[in-house]
N, C-alpha and C positions, 0 to 999 in steps of 0.2 A: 837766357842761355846759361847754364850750368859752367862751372871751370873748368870741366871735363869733357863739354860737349863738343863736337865737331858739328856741321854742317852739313846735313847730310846729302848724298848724291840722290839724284832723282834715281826713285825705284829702281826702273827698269833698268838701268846701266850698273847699279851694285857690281862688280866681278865679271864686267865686260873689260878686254885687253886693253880698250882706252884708258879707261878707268885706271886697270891698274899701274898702267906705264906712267901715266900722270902722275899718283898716289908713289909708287917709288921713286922718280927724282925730286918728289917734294920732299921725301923723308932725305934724300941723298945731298938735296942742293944742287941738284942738277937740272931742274927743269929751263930750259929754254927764255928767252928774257922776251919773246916774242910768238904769241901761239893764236893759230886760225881756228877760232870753233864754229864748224858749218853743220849745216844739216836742214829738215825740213820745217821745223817746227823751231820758234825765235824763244818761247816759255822753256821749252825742254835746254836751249844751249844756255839762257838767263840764269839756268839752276844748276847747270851742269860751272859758270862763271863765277857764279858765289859761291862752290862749295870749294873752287881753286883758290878764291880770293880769301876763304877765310881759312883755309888751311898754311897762306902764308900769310897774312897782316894778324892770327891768334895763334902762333904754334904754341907747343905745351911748356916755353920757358914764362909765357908774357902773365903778368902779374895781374892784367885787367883784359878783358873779353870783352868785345865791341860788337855789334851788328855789322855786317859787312858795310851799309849804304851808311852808318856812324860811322865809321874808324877815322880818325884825320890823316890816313895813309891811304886812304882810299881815291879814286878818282872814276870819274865817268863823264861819258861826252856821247850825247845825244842829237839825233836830228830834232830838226826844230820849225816850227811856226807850219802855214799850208803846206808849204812844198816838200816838208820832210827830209829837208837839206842837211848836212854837217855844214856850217858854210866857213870861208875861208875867217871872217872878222878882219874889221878896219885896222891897217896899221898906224901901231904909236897909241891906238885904243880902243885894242879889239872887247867887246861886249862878251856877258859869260853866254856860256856855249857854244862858242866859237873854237876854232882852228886854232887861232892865234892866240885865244885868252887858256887853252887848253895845254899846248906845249911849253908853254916856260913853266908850268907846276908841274910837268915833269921831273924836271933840274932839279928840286925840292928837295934838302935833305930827308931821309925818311924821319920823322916825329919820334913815332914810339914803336913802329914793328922792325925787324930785321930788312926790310921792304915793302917799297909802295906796291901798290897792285891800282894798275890805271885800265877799265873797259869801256871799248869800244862799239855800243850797241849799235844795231845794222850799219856795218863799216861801210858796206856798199853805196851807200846815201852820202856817202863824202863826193862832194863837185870836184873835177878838177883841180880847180887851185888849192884845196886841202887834202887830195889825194897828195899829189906833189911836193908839199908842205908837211906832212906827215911820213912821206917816204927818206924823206933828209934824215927825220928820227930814228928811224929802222938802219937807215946806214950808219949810224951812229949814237945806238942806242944810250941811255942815258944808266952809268950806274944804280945799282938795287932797286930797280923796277920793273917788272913784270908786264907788258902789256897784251892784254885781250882783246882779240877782235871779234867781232861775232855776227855773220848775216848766214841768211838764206840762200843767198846769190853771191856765191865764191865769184864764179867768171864776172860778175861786174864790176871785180875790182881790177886792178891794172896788174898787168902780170911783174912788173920790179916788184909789186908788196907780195905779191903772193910766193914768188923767187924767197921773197926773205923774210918769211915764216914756217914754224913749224906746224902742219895741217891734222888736224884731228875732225874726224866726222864723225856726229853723231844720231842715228835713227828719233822720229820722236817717238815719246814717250805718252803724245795725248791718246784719248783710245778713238776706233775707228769713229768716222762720223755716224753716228744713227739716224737715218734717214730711211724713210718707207723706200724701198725700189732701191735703195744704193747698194748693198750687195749684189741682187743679182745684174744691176748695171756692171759691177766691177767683174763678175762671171762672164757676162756676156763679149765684156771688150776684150778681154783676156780670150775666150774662145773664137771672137771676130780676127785674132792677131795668130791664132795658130790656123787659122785658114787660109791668109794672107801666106804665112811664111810654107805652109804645105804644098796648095796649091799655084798661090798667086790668080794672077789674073788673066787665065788662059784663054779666056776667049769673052766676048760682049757681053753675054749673059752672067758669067761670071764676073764682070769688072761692077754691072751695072749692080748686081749684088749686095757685092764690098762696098761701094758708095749710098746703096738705099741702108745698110747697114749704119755707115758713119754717121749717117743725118739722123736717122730714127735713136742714131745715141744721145748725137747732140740735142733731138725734142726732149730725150729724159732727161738726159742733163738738170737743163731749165728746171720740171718740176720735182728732181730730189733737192736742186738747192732751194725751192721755191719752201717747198716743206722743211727742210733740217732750219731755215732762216724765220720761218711761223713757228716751230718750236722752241727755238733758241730765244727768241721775243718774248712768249709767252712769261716762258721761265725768268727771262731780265725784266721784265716789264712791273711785276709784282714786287721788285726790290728798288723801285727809282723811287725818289722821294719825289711828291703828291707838285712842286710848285715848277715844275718841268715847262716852257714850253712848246709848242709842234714844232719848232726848228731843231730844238734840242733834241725830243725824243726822235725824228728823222734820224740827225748827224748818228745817236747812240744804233737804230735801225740799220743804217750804212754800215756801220763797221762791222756791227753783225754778220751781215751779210758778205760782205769781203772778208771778214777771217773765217767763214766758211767756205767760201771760192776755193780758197788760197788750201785751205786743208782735205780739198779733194781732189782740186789737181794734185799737192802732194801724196795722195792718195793711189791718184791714176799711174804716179812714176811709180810708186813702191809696186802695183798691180805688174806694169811693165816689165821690172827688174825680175818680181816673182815667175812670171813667165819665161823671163830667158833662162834663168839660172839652170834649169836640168841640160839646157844644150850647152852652156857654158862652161861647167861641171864637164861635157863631154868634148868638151875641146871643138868645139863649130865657132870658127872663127867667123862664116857669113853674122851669125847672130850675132856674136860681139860687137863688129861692125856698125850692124842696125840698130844695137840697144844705143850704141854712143850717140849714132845719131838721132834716135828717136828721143833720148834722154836731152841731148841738146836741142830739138826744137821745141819742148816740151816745158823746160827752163826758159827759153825766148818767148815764150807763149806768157809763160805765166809772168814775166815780167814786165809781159804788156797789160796786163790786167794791175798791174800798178799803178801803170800809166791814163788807168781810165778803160783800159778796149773790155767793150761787152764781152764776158764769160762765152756768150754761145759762139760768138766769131773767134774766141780766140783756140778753143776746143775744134773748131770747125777744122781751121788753120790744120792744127795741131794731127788731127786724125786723117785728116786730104794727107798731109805731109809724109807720115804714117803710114797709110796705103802705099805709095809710091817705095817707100824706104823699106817695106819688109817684104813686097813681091819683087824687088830687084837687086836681092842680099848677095 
Protein backbone atom coordinates (compact mmCIF):
# COMPACT_ATOMS: atom_id res chain seq x y z
CA UNK A 1 0.00 0.00 0.00
CA UNK A 2 1.51 3.20 -1.17
CA UNK A 3 1.70 6.37 1.45
CA UNK A 4 -0.83 8.00 -0.41
CA UNK A 5 -3.14 5.20 -0.88
CA UNK A 6 -6.56 4.87 0.83
CA UNK A 7 -8.50 1.75 0.83
CA UNK A 8 -10.69 1.77 -1.43
CA UNK A 9 -14.65 1.33 -1.09
CA UNK A 10 -16.27 -1.33 -2.77
CA UNK A 11 -17.27 -0.37 -6.41
CA UNK A 12 -20.56 -0.06 -6.33
CA UNK A 13 -21.08 2.29 -3.21
CA UNK A 14 -18.33 5.03 -4.68
CA UNK A 15 -20.79 8.39 -4.28
CA UNK A 16 -23.48 6.58 -2.67
CA UNK A 17 -25.12 9.16 0.37
CA UNK A 18 -23.69 6.48 2.86
CA UNK A 19 -20.60 6.51 1.60
CA UNK A 20 -20.35 10.13 1.59
CA UNK A 21 -21.82 10.88 5.00
CA UNK A 22 -19.19 8.32 6.45
CA UNK A 23 -16.25 9.97 4.34
CA UNK A 24 -17.24 13.60 5.76
CA UNK A 25 -17.28 12.86 9.56
CA UNK A 26 -14.22 11.05 9.14
CA UNK A 27 -12.55 13.95 7.54
CA UNK A 28 -14.61 16.20 10.30
CA UNK A 29 -13.90 13.82 13.46
CA UNK A 30 -17.17 13.38 13.83
CA UNK A 31 -18.03 10.07 13.05
CA UNK A 32 -20.03 8.30 15.55
CA UNK A 33 -17.84 6.10 18.18
CA UNK A 34 -20.55 3.18 17.43
CA UNK A 35 -21.91 2.28 13.94
CA UNK A 36 -24.49 -0.78 12.56
CA UNK A 37 -23.23 -1.88 9.08
CA UNK A 38 -26.32 -4.13 7.79
CA UNK A 39 -27.15 -5.28 4.67
CA UNK A 40 -27.40 -8.52 2.51
CA UNK A 41 -24.29 -9.52 1.65
CA UNK A 42 -21.53 -10.04 4.90
CA UNK A 43 -18.17 -9.57 1.91
CA UNK A 44 -19.93 -6.23 0.58
CA UNK A 45 -20.16 -4.81 4.54
CA UNK A 46 -16.45 -6.61 5.36
CA UNK A 47 -15.23 -4.02 2.61
CA UNK A 48 -17.32 -1.46 3.19
CA UNK A 49 -15.57 -1.98 7.41
CA UNK A 50 -12.05 -1.93 6.18
CA UNK A 51 -12.21 0.84 4.06
CA UNK A 52 -13.75 2.86 7.63
CA UNK A 53 -11.16 1.22 9.54
CA UNK A 54 -8.29 2.32 7.58
CA UNK A 55 -9.36 5.62 6.96
CA UNK A 56 -9.15 6.18 10.71
CA UNK A 57 -6.13 3.75 12.09
CA UNK A 58 -3.79 5.38 8.47
CA UNK A 59 -5.12 9.06 8.17
CA UNK A 60 -2.61 11.21 6.02
CA UNK A 61 -0.54 12.54 9.30
CA UNK A 62 0.63 8.81 10.29
CA UNK A 63 4.35 8.16 9.26
CA UNK A 64 3.75 4.33 8.54
CA UNK A 65 0.70 2.46 6.73
CA UNK A 66 -0.43 -0.75 7.97
CA UNK A 67 -2.93 -3.24 6.48
CA UNK A 68 -6.01 -2.92 8.32
CA UNK A 69 -6.07 -6.80 9.93
CA UNK A 70 -1.80 -5.60 10.78
CA UNK A 71 -2.43 -2.26 12.63
CA UNK A 72 -1.80 -2.87 16.53
CA UNK A 73 -4.95 -0.60 16.72
CA UNK A 74 -6.94 -2.75 15.18
CA UNK A 75 -9.22 -5.33 16.79
CA UNK A 76 -11.77 -7.98 15.76
CA UNK A 77 -13.93 -10.52 17.26
CA UNK A 78 -15.38 -13.42 15.54
CA UNK A 79 -17.78 -16.28 16.10
CA UNK A 80 -16.16 -19.26 16.73
CA UNK A 81 -15.81 -23.13 16.60
CA UNK A 82 -19.48 -25.34 15.25
CA UNK A 83 -21.93 -23.30 16.56
CA UNK A 84 -20.73 -19.94 15.12
CA UNK A 85 -21.19 -18.44 18.56
CA UNK A 86 -19.47 -14.99 19.90
CA UNK A 87 -19.42 -16.69 23.26
CA UNK A 88 -19.49 -15.02 26.60
CA UNK A 89 -15.62 -16.56 27.81
CA UNK A 90 -14.71 -17.84 31.37
CA UNK A 91 -14.38 -15.36 34.14
CA UNK A 92 -10.95 -14.44 35.65
CA UNK A 93 -9.80 -16.45 32.19
CA UNK A 94 -11.61 -15.79 29.40
CA UNK A 95 -9.78 -17.62 26.15
CA UNK A 96 -9.03 -15.32 22.81
CA UNK A 97 -12.29 -14.76 21.01
CA UNK A 98 -14.27 -14.50 23.57
CA UNK A 99 -16.65 -11.64 25.06
CA UNK A 100 -14.54 -11.21 27.88
CA UNK A 101 -10.96 -11.66 26.38
CA UNK A 102 -12.35 -8.92 23.80
CA UNK A 103 -13.57 -5.94 26.10
CA UNK A 104 -10.72 -5.13 28.25
CA UNK A 105 -8.58 -4.40 24.81
CA UNK A 106 -10.85 -2.13 24.30
CA UNK A 107 -9.74 0.19 27.40
CA UNK A 108 -6.22 0.01 25.44
CA UNK A 109 -4.63 3.06 24.92
CA UNK A 110 -4.38 3.66 21.34
CA UNK A 111 -0.47 2.46 20.04
CA UNK A 112 0.04 4.55 17.20
CA UNK A 113 -3.16 5.76 15.39
CA UNK A 114 -5.34 8.66 16.66
CA UNK A 115 -7.67 5.62 17.45
CA UNK A 116 -8.51 2.08 17.76
CA UNK A 117 -10.95 0.68 15.30
CA UNK A 118 -12.55 -2.58 16.98
CA UNK A 119 -15.08 -4.90 14.31
CA UNK A 120 -17.48 -6.75 15.18
CA UNK A 121 -18.15 -9.60 12.43
CA UNK A 122 -21.85 -11.17 12.34
CA UNK A 123 -22.81 -9.33 15.66
CA UNK A 124 -25.85 -11.13 15.62
CA UNK A 125 -24.09 -14.50 16.55
CA UNK A 126 -23.37 -12.86 19.99
CA UNK A 127 -25.48 -15.41 22.88
CA UNK A 128 -26.99 -13.76 25.36
CA UNK A 129 -24.61 -13.38 27.87
CA UNK A 130 -22.21 -11.42 25.37
CA UNK A 131 -25.09 -9.44 23.97
CA UNK A 132 -25.48 -8.16 27.44
CA UNK A 133 -21.93 -7.96 28.13
CA UNK A 134 -21.26 -5.90 25.37
CA UNK A 135 -24.25 -3.64 25.75
CA UNK A 136 -22.60 -2.21 29.20
CA UNK A 137 -19.81 -1.11 26.46
CA UNK A 138 -22.13 0.99 24.22
CA UNK A 139 -23.53 2.56 27.34
CA UNK A 140 -20.22 3.47 28.18
CA UNK A 141 -18.20 3.54 25.36
CA UNK A 142 -14.57 3.44 25.81
CA UNK A 143 -12.48 6.76 24.67
CA UNK A 144 -10.79 6.92 20.93
CA UNK A 145 -12.47 3.89 19.64
CA UNK A 146 -14.57 3.27 17.04
CA UNK A 147 -16.63 0.25 17.01
CA UNK A 148 -18.18 -1.84 14.10
CA UNK A 149 -20.72 -4.03 14.13
CA UNK A 150 -21.69 -5.94 11.07
CA UNK A 151 -24.47 -8.80 10.43
CA UNK A 152 -27.00 -9.71 7.94
CA UNK A 153 -29.71 -10.02 10.58
CA UNK A 154 -30.10 -6.44 12.23
CA UNK A 155 -33.42 -7.68 14.22
CA UNK A 156 -31.41 -10.54 15.82
CA UNK A 157 -29.85 -8.35 17.66
CA UNK A 158 -31.53 -6.95 21.03
CA UNK A 159 -33.15 -3.86 20.39
CA UNK A 160 -30.90 -1.66 23.57
CA UNK A 161 -27.82 -2.34 20.99
CA UNK A 162 -29.64 -1.41 18.09
CA UNK A 163 -31.27 1.95 20.32
CA UNK A 164 -27.57 2.76 20.54
CA UNK A 165 -25.94 2.69 17.34
CA UNK A 166 -25.67 4.54 14.45
CA UNK A 167 -27.49 2.44 11.40
CA UNK A 168 -26.03 2.40 7.91
CA UNK A 169 -27.39 -0.14 5.30
CA UNK A 170 -25.94 -1.26 2.61
CA UNK A 171 -27.12 -3.07 -0.95
CA UNK A 172 -24.65 -5.86 -2.00
CA UNK A 173 -22.44 -5.37 -4.27
CA UNK A 174 -21.95 -9.39 -5.43
CA UNK A 175 -23.54 -9.62 -8.89
CA UNK A 176 -26.77 -11.46 -9.34
CA UNK A 177 -26.58 -15.29 -8.96
CA UNK A 178 -26.23 -16.98 -12.52
CA UNK A 179 -28.11 -19.77 -12.55
CA UNK A 180 -30.06 -21.43 -15.49
CA UNK A 181 -33.88 -20.63 -14.84
CA UNK A 182 -33.23 -17.99 -12.07
CA UNK A 183 -34.18 -14.89 -13.77
CA UNK A 184 -37.15 -15.89 -15.00
CA UNK A 185 -38.01 -17.53 -11.56
CA UNK A 186 -37.40 -14.06 -10.21
CA UNK A 187 -39.85 -12.73 -13.24
CA UNK A 188 -42.30 -15.00 -12.43
CA UNK A 189 -42.62 -14.50 -8.38
CA UNK A 190 -42.63 -10.90 -9.12
CA UNK A 191 -45.50 -11.27 -11.60
CA UNK A 192 -47.22 -14.23 -9.18
CA UNK A 193 -47.27 -11.02 -6.33
CA UNK A 194 -48.97 -8.57 -8.73
CA UNK A 195 -51.65 -10.90 -9.15
CA UNK A 196 -51.99 -11.62 -5.46
CA UNK A 197 -52.17 -7.84 -4.74
CA UNK A 198 -54.67 -7.10 -8.13
CA UNK A 199 -56.77 -9.56 -7.68
CA UNK A 200 -56.23 -11.59 -4.62
CA UNK A 201 -58.00 -14.58 -4.20
CA UNK A 202 -61.48 -14.18 -5.27
CA UNK A 203 -62.83 -17.19 -5.47
CA UNK A 204 -61.49 -21.24 -5.31
CA UNK A 205 -60.20 -21.42 -8.64
CA UNK A 206 -58.28 -18.52 -8.07
CA UNK A 207 -56.90 -19.28 -4.63
CA UNK A 208 -56.02 -22.95 -5.90
CA UNK A 209 -53.98 -20.99 -8.67
CA UNK A 210 -51.96 -18.82 -6.38
CA UNK A 211 -50.94 -21.88 -4.39
CA UNK A 212 -50.24 -24.39 -7.63
CA UNK A 213 -48.29 -21.18 -8.32
CA UNK A 214 -46.26 -21.07 -4.84
CA UNK A 215 -45.27 -24.83 -5.05
CA UNK A 216 -44.27 -24.95 -8.83
CA UNK A 217 -41.83 -21.95 -7.50
CA UNK A 218 -40.70 -23.87 -4.69
CA UNK A 219 -39.93 -27.14 -7.35
CA UNK A 220 -37.69 -24.53 -9.22
CA UNK A 221 -36.29 -23.18 -6.50
CA UNK A 222 -34.53 -26.77 -5.69
CA UNK A 223 -33.17 -27.02 -9.22
CA UNK A 224 -31.66 -23.19 -9.78
CA UNK A 225 -29.95 -23.80 -6.55
CA UNK A 226 -29.30 -27.44 -7.55
CA UNK A 227 -27.49 -25.93 -10.70
CA UNK A 228 -25.69 -22.29 -9.44
CA UNK A 229 -24.15 -25.14 -6.38
CA UNK A 230 -22.85 -27.67 -9.60
CA UNK A 231 -21.37 -24.66 -11.06
CA UNK A 232 -19.96 -23.00 -8.35
CA UNK A 233 -18.18 -26.68 -7.46
CA UNK A 234 -16.98 -27.09 -10.63
CA UNK A 235 -15.14 -23.83 -10.61
CA UNK A 236 -13.85 -24.33 -6.60
CA UNK A 237 -13.13 -27.93 -7.14
CA UNK A 238 -10.21 -27.30 -9.82
CA UNK A 239 -8.36 -24.91 -7.15
CA UNK A 240 -8.37 -27.32 -3.78
CA UNK A 241 -5.16 -28.94 -3.38
CA UNK A 242 -4.93 -32.72 -4.65
CA UNK A 243 -4.62 -34.27 -0.60
CA UNK A 244 -8.27 -33.19 0.38
CA UNK A 245 -10.24 -35.76 1.96
CA UNK A 246 -14.32 -36.74 1.12
CA UNK A 247 -15.16 -35.01 4.50
CA UNK A 248 -13.32 -32.12 3.71
CA UNK A 249 -14.40 -31.69 0.16
CA UNK A 250 -18.26 -32.33 1.40
CA UNK A 251 -17.82 -29.68 4.51
CA UNK A 252 -16.13 -27.12 1.41
CA UNK A 253 -19.48 -28.49 -0.97
CA UNK A 254 -21.78 -27.41 2.15
CA UNK A 255 -20.83 -24.04 2.23
CA UNK A 256 -21.24 -23.70 -1.26
CA UNK A 257 -24.09 -24.49 -1.29
CA UNK A 258 -25.44 -22.44 1.74
CA UNK A 259 -23.89 -19.24 0.62
CA UNK A 260 -25.73 -19.74 -2.38
CA UNK A 261 -29.16 -20.25 -0.54
CA UNK A 262 -28.51 -17.50 1.53
CA UNK A 263 -27.85 -15.08 -1.79
CA UNK A 264 -31.05 -15.77 -3.47
CA UNK A 265 -33.27 -15.50 -0.78
CA UNK A 266 -31.37 -12.10 -0.58
CA UNK A 267 -32.28 -12.00 -3.92
CA UNK A 268 -35.97 -12.99 -3.60
CA UNK A 269 -36.14 -9.53 -0.93
CA UNK A 270 -34.45 -7.33 -3.27
CA UNK A 271 -37.10 -8.96 -6.17
CA UNK A 272 -39.86 -7.98 -3.39
CA UNK A 273 -38.83 -4.46 -2.71
CA UNK A 274 -38.39 -3.97 -6.73
CA UNK A 275 -41.99 -4.70 -6.98
CA UNK A 276 -43.40 -2.60 -4.40
CA UNK A 277 -41.49 0.49 -5.11
CA UNK A 278 -43.86 2.06 -8.12
CA UNK A 279 -46.87 1.77 -5.42
CA UNK A 280 -44.77 3.07 -2.90
CA UNK A 281 -43.36 5.95 -4.81
CA UNK A 282 -47.37 6.49 -5.15
CA UNK A 283 -48.08 6.61 -1.79
CA UNK A 284 -50.36 2.99 -1.31
CA UNK A 285 -49.84 2.47 2.09
CA UNK A 286 -51.74 -1.18 1.76
CA UNK A 287 -48.42 -2.16 -0.04
CA UNK A 288 -46.21 -0.62 2.52
CA UNK A 289 -47.78 -2.67 4.96
CA UNK A 290 -47.38 -5.98 2.98
CA UNK A 291 -43.71 -5.24 1.99
CA UNK A 292 -42.82 -4.81 5.95
CA UNK A 293 -44.43 -7.81 6.37
CA UNK A 294 -43.45 -9.75 3.74
CA UNK A 295 -39.83 -8.50 4.18
CA UNK A 296 -40.12 -9.63 7.84
CA UNK A 297 -41.23 -13.17 7.27
CA UNK A 298 -38.86 -13.45 4.79
CA UNK A 299 -35.68 -12.50 7.19
CA UNK A 300 -37.44 -15.30 9.67
CA UNK A 301 -37.34 -17.58 7.03
CA UNK A 302 -33.90 -17.04 6.06
CA UNK A 303 -32.74 -17.26 9.56
CA UNK A 304 -34.08 -20.54 9.76
CA UNK A 305 -31.99 -21.77 7.02
CA UNK A 306 -29.15 -20.95 9.61
CA UNK A 307 -30.52 -22.98 11.63
CA UNK A 308 -30.32 -26.04 9.44
CA UNK A 309 -34.27 -25.86 7.91
CA UNK A 310 -34.35 -27.14 4.31
CA UNK A 311 -34.32 -24.28 1.75
CA UNK A 312 -37.53 -25.72 0.00
CA UNK A 313 -39.70 -25.62 3.68
CA UNK A 314 -38.35 -22.57 4.39
CA UNK A 315 -39.35 -20.81 0.91
CA UNK A 316 -42.59 -22.84 1.16
CA UNK A 317 -43.14 -20.98 4.69
CA UNK A 318 -42.23 -17.96 3.26
CA UNK A 319 -44.39 -17.73 0.02
CA UNK A 320 -47.85 -19.69 1.89
CA UNK A 321 -47.04 -16.54 4.09
CA UNK A 322 -46.95 -14.27 1.35
CA UNK A 323 -50.23 -15.36 -0.37
CA UNK A 324 -52.05 -14.50 2.74
CA UNK A 325 -50.13 -11.04 3.43
CA UNK A 326 -50.54 -9.57 -0.18
CA UNK A 327 -54.32 -10.67 -0.95
CA UNK A 328 -55.45 -9.21 2.50
CA UNK A 329 -53.34 -5.64 2.22
Amino acid sequence: MSAAAQLPWPPALVGTPAVAVIERAIERSRLSHSLLLHGDDLGTLVGVAHAIADRLLNPPTATARFAVKDHPDYLALRPKGKTRIIPIGKAGSPELGTMRDFLPRLYVTPSLAPRKVAILYEADRMNTESSNAFLKTLEEPPANTTLLLLTTRPYSLLPTILSRVLHFRFPSTVATVAADGWVPWLDDYRAWLGRLSDGGATDKRAAADHIFTAYGLVARFATVLDSATDEKWKEQKEKLPDDLDDAEEEAIQTGIANGIRLRLFAEIAHATRTYALPKLVAGDEPTRRALAAAIDRLEHDTGLLRLNLNESAALEDFLLTSLRIWTRR
